[in-house]
C-alpha positions in Angstrom: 248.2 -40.2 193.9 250.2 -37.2 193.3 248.8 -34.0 193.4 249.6 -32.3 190.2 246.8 -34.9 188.7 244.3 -33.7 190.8 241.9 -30.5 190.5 243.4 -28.5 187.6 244.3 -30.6 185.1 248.0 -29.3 182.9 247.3 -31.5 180.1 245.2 -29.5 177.1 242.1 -32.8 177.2 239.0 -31.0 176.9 238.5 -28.0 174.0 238.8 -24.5 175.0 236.2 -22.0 175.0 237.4 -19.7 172.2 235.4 -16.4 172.3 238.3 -14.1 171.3 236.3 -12.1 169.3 233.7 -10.9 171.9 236.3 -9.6 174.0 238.8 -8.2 171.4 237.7 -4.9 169.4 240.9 -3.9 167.3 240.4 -2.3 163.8 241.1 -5.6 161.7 240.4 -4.9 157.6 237.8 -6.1 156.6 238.8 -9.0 154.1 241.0 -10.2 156.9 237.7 -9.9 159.2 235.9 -12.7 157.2 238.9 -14.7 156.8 238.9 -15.1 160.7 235.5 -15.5 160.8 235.7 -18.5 158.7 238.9 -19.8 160.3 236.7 -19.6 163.5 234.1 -21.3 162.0 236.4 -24.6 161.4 238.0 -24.1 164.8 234.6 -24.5 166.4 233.7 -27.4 164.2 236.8 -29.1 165.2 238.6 -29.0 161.9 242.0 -26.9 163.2 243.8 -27.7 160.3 241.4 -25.7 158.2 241.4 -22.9 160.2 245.1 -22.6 160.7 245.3 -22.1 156.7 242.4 -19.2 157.2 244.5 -17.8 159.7 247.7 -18.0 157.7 245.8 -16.8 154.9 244.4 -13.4 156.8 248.2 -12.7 157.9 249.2 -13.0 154.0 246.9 -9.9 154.1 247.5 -8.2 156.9 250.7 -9.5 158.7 250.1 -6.5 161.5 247.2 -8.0 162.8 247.4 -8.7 166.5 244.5 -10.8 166.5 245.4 -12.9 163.7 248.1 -14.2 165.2 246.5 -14.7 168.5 243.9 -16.6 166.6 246.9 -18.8 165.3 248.7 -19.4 168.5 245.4 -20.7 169.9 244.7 -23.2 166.9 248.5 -24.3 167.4 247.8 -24.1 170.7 244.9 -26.6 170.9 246.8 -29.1 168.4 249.8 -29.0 170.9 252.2 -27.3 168.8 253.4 -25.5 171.6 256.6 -23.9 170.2 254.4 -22.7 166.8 251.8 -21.3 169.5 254.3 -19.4 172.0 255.9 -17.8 168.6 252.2 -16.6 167.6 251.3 -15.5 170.8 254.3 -13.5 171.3 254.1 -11.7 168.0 250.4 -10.8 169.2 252.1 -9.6 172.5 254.5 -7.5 170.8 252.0 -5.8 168.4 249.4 -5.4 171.7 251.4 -5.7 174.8 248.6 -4.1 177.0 246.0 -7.6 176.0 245.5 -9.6 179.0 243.4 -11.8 176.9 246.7 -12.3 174.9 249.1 -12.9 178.0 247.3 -15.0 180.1 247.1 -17.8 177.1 250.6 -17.4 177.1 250.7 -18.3 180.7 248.7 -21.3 180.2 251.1 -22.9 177.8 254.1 -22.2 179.8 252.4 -23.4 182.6 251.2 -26.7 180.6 254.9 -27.1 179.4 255.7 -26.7 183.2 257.3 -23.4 182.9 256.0 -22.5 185.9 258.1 -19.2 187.2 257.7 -18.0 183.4 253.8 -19.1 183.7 253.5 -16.6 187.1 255.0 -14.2 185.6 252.6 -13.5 182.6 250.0 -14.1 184.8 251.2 -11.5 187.0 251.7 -9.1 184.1 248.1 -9.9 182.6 246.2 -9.2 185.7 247.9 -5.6 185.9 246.7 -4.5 182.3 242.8 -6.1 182.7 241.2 -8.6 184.5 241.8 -12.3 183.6 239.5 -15.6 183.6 238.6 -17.9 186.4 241.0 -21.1 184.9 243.8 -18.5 184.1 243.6 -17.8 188.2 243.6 -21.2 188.9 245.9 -22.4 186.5 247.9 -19.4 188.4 247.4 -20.6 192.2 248.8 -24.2 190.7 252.5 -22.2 189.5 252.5 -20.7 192.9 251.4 -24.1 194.3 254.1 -26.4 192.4 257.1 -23.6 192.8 256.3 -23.5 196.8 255.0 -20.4 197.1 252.1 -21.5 199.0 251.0 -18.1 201.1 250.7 -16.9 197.1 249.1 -19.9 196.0 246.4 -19.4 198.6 245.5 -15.8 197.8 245.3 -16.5 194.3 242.7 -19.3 194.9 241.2 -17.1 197.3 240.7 -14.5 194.7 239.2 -17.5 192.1 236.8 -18.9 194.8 235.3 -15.2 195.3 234.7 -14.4 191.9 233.6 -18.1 190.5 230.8 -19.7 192.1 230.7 -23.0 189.2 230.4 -25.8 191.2 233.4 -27.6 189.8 235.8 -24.5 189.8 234.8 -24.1 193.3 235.7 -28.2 194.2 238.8 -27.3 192.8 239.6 -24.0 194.3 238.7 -26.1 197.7 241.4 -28.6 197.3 244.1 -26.8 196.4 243.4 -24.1 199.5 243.2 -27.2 201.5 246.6 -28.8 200.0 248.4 -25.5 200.4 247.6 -25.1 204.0 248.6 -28.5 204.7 251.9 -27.5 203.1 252.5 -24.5 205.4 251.6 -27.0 208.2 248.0 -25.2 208.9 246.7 -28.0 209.5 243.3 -26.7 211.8 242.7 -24.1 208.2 242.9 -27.4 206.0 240.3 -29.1 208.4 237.9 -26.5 207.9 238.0 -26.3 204.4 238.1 -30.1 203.5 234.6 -30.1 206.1 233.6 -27.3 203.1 234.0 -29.3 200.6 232.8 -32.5 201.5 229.4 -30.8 201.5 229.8 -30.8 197.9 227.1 -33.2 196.6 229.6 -34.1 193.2 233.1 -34.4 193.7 235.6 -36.1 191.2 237.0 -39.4 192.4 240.8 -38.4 191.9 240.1 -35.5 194.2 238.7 -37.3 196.9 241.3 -39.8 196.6 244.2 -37.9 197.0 242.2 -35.4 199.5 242.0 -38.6 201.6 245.5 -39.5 201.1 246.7 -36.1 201.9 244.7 -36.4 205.3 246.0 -39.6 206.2 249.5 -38.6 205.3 249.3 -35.9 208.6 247.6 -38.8 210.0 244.2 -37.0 210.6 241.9 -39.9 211.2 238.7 -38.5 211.6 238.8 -36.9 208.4 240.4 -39.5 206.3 237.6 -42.4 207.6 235.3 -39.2 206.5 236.8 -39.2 203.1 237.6 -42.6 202.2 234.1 -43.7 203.8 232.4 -41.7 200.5 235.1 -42.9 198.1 234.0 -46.8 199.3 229.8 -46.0 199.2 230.2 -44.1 195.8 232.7 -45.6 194.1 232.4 -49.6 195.2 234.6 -51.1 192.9 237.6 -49.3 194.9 239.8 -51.0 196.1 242.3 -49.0 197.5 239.3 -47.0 199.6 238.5 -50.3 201.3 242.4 -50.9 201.6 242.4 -47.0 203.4 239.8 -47.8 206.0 241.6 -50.7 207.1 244.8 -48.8 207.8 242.9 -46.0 209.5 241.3 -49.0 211.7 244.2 -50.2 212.0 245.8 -47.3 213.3 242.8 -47.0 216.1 243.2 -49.9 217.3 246.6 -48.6 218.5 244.8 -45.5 220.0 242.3 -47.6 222.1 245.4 -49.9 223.8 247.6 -46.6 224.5 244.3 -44.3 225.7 243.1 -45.8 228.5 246.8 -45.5 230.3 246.8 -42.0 229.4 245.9 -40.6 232.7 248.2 -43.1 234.9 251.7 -43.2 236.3 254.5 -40.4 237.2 254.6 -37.7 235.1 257.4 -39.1 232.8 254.3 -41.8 232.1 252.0 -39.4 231.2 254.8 -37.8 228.9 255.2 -41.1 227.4 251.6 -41.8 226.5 251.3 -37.9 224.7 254.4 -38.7 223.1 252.8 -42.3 221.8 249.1 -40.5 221.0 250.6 -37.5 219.2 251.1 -39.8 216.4 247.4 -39.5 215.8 245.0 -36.9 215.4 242.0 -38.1 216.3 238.7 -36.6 218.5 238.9 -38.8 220.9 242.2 -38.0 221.8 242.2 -34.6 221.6 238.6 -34.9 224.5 240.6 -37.0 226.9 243.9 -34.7 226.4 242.2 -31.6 227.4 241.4 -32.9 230.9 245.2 -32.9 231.7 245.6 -28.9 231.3 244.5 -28.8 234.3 248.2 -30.9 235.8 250.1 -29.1 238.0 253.2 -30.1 235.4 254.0 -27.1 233.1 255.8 -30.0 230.7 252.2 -31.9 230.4 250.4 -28.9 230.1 252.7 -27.7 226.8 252.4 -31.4 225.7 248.4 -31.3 225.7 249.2 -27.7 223.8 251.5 -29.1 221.4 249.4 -31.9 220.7 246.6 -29.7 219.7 248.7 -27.4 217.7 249.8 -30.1 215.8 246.3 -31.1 214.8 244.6 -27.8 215.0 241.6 -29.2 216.8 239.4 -26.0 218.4 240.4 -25.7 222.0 240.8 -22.1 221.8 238.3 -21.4 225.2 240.2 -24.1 226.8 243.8 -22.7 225.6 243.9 -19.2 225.6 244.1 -18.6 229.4 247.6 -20.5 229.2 248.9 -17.3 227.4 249.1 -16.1 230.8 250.7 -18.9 232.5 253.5 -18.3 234.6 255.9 -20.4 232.6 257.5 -19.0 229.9 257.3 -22.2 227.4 253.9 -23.0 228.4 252.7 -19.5 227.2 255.0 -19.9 224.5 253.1 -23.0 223.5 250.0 -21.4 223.6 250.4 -18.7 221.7 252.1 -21.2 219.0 248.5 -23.0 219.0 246.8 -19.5 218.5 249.1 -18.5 215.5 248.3 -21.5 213.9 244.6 -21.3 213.8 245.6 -18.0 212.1 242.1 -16.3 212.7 241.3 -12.2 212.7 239.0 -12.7 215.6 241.7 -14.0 218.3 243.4 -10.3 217.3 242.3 -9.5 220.7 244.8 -12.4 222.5 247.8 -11.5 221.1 247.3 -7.4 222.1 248.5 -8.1 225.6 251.4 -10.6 224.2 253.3 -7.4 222.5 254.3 -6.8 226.3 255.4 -10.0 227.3 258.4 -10.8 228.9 259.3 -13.1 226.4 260.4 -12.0 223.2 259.8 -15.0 221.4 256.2 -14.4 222.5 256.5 -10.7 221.7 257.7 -11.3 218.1 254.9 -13.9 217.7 252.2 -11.4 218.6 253.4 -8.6 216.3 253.9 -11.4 213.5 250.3 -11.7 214.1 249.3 -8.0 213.8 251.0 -7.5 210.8 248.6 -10.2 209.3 245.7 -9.1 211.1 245.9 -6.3 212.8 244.0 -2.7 211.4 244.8 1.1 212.2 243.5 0.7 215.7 246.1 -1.3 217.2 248.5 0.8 215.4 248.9 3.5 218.5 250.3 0.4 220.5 252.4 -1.0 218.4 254.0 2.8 217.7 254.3 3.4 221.1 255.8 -0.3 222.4 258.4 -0.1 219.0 260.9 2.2 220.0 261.1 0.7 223.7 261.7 -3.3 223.1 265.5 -4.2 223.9 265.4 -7.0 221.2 266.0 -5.9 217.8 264.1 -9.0 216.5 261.5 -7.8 217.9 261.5 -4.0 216.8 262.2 -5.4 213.3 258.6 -7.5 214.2 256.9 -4.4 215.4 258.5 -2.4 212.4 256.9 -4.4 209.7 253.4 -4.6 211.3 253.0 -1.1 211.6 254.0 -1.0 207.8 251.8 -3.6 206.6 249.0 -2.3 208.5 249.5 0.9 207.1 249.5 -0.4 203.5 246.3 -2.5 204.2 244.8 0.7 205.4 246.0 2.4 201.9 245.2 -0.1 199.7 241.5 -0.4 201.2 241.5 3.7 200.7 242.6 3.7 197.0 239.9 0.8 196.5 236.9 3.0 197.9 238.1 5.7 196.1 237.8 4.0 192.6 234.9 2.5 193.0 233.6 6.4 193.8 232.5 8.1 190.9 232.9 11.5 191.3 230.4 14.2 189.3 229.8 17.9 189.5 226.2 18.2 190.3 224.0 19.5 187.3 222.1 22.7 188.3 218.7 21.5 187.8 215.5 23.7 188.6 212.9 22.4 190.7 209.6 22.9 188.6 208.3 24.8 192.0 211.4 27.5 191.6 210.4 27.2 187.8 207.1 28.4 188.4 208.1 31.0 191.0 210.3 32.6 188.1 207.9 32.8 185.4 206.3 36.2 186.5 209.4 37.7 186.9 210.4 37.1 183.8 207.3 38.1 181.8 208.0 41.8 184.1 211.5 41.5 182.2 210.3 40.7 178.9 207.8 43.7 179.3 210.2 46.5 180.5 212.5 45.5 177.9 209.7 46.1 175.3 208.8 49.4 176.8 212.3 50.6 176.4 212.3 49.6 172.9 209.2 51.1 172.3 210.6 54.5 174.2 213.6 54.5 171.7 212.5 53.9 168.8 208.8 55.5 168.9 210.4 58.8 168.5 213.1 58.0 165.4 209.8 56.4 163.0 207.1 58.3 164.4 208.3 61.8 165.9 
């Protein structure tokens, strides 16, 4: 199943909230106010026709009227008169070109015509003038997603899976992080958020489907059975699940006749039987793999690495003293496995790497920092940058130290606007209230006596 019919749907099936009005306050005339009021009023009862004349009507009237014609692209919009909607939309644009509201449903019918570099675009442009709705983000991650720009796509869903906590919005945010990862090959991420969603106690069957296909495609096993296994027990009259556990079977059944040789012959046999079992990702292959890291062969010990970094299974205790190894591909290897897992808390690993003698390693470790790393590793970085002999490497180091830097800003300028700052109101405590009164009736009293001392004399003297 392909994976544009999954998750997000593109194609316009199920009505639109439209709740324009509670988010728009422009100064519309009045008579043009009731005419969209009773254009909404048809929308909502599904007569669009009837509302489109309202609408048409209330631009007869006021032809200025930025609402009015967003109103009107929408109705076009939800018949599927696309070209009639994108002209009304961007006539509401032109008169209001700071409305998110107004340029995100833009970006939602370029990106449902499959405009999709046009559909980012708008998207990008509403999200600087306001903030925009939870399908406008996902519909977002999806023209990331379909134009290959997958790091993109994953921040965007990110960003709709932290603000949207719907049950179904979150299913979908799920599968198209998982999806995306598997794109950029990260394959140990994609595991731990397909184990995420399966906890999901409703899950659409297209999802799973193509989430199991996806899964078996990178020939994860474990997962896969996982997935198809809850396909076949909710969904019995599936075939093709029942057809998916038999491959996977199938495919195990080569595991068990190649496993138990694992561990005999030369080396070159050995080779041979991780070169055979990397075909699979599968638990059990992964347990009986980690007991060779221990060979005194540097080539069996990056094939047990490679393995593992090709599956992204969590051998990170086992692993991370191979960083150290005393062959350069073997520590190579290993770090390759770390900067897969692509975790914050291994930030501590890669530190000593920025001084290895190898500068692929080196380059590695400081494209790691400049994902990860904050202002405290930036005094090491500054003072190993100038000193490396590889320019790939500086140019590494360079863009760490300027990423971490902006991080470090960005975070800065966020605390800052969330900080409300107000001059203090000079407020009297009722104690230093009532300490004041005397002194004041003392004034009051001397001023009198002074009047009476001046004027006493001019009316009486």
């Amino acid at each position: 199943m392909d994976s544009k019919h999954s998750g997000y749907s593109s194609a316009p099936t199920a009505r639109r909230m439209f709740s324009p009005h509670e988010r728009l306050y422009f100064m519309v005339k009045k008579d043009v106010k009731q005419l969209l009021e009773t254009g909404r009023k048809y929308f909502n009862e599904g007569d669009i026709e009837q509302a489109i004349k309202q609408y048409r009507k209330a631009l007869d009237v006021d032809a200025g009227c930025a609402l009015t014609h967003f109103n009107l692209g929408y109705a076009y919009h939800e018949e599927g008169r696309y070209e009639h909607a994108r002209e009304s939309y961007l006539k509401a644009i032109e008169l209001e070109p700071t409305c998110s509201l107004f340029l995100e449903h833009l970006a939602r019918l370029n990106f449902e015509t499959l405009d999709y570099q046009e559909a980012i675009k708008l998207f990008n442009r509403a999200s600087l003038v306001g903030p925009i709705q939870p399908l406008s983000l996902g519909l977002w991650g999806r023209a990331l997603y379909e134009s290959g720009l997958y790091e993109e796509a994953i921040a965007a869903f990110e960003n709709l899976l932290s603000r949207e906590q719907h049950p179904a919005i979150q299913v979908g945010g799920l599968f198209w992080l998982v999806v995306a990862n598997l794109k950029l090959d990260r394959i140990a991420q994609a595991r731990v958020l397909a184990e995420e969603l399966l906890k999901a106690p409703e899950i659409e069957q297209k999802i799973l489907l193509d989430l199991g296909e996806h899964f078996l495609r990178v020939r994860c096993l474990e997962l896969g059975r996982a997935i198809f296994e809850r396909l076949a027990v909710e969904h019995e009259e599936l075939v093709i699940a029942r057809m998916r556990l038999e491959d996977i079977r199938s495919l195990e059944q080569k595991i068990y006749e190649t496993l138990p040789n694992l561990f005999e012959g030369d080396e070159e046999r050995v080779l041979h039987n991780c070169s055979t079992l990397r075909n699979f990702g599968s638990d059990k292959i992964s347990r009986a793999m980690i007991s060779l890291l221990d060979s005194s062969s540097p080539l069996i010990r990056e094939a047990v690495l490679d393995y593992h970094t090709a599956y992204g299974f969590d051998i990170v205790e086992q692993a991370a003293p191979f960083l150290h190894d005393p062959v350069d591909f073997v520590r190579l290897k290993a770090a390759e496995y770390l900067d897969k897992l692509d975790s914050p808390k291994h930030t501590p690993l890669f530190l000593p790497l920025l001084e290895d003698e190898k500068s692929a390693i080196r380059k590695m470790a400081a494209g790691f920092l400049a994902r990860h790393g904050t202002m405290e590793h930036l005094p090491r970085l500054e003072m190993l940058y100038p000193g490396d002999e590889d320019g790939n490497v500086r140019i590494a180091m360079r863009e760490a130290i300027f990423k971490i830097k902006r991080r470090h800003q960005e975070r800065v300028d966020a605390m800052a606007n969330m900080t409300v700052v107000t001059e203090p109101e000079e407020v009297e405590s009722p104690q230093c209230v009532w300490r004041s009164k005397p002194f004041r009736l003392v004034e009051v009293l001397v001023v009198l006596y002074l009047i009476y001392k001046i004027l006493y004399p001019i009316f009486f003297g």
